[in-house]
N, C-alpha and C positions, 0 to 999 in steps of 0.2 A: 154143181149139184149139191143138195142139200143132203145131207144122212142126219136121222134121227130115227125114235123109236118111233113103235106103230099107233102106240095107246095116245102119241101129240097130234095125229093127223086129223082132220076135221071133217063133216063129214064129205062127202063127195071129192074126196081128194083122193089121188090113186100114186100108188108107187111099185118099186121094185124089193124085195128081200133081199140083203147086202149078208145079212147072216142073225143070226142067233147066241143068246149068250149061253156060255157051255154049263154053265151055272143053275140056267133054269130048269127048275124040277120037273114042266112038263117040255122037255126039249126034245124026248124023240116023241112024243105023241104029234106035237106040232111039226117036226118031220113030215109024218105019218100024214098029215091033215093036208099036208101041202107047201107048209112054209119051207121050203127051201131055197135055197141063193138062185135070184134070177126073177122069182115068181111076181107077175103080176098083183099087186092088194089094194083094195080099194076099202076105204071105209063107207058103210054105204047106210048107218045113222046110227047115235047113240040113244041108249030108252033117258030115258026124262028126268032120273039122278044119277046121268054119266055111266052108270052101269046096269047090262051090259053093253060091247058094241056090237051090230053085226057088220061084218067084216065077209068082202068076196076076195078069194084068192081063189084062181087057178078054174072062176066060173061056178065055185062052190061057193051060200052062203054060209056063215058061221055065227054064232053068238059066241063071243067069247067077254073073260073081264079083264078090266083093263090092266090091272096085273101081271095078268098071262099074256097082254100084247107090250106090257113095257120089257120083254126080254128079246123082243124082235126089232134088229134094225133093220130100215129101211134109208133107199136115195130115191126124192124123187126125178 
């Protein structure tokens, strides 16, 4: 199994949430959203200068930037 972050994944590529880094300043909002360990993510396209992506976790979509997906690890 591979682990990396969210913001590498391309588009239509789906993974699991492995964890979060304790560091990231939006860590419990992304809690909050869904990302928690275990959660289903899919990238599901980025806009057309890489940011933002939207991203479905958990059946929810998201726009998020890539930033704020490079503090989320994922395995696929």
């Amino acid at each position: 199994m591979n682990e990396r972050t969210l913001d590498l994944l391309a588009p239509g590529e789906s993974a699991h949430v492995v964890g979060l880094d304790p560091a990231h300043p939006l860590r419990r909002r992304l809690l909050e959203l869904g990302f928690v360990r275990g959660a289903p993510v899919m990238v599901v396209r980025r806009a057309p200068l890489g940011n933002p992506l939207e991203v479905r976790v958990n059946g929810t979509n998201l726009a998020l930037r890539a930033a704020d997906l490079h503090g989320i690890r994922v395995r696929q």
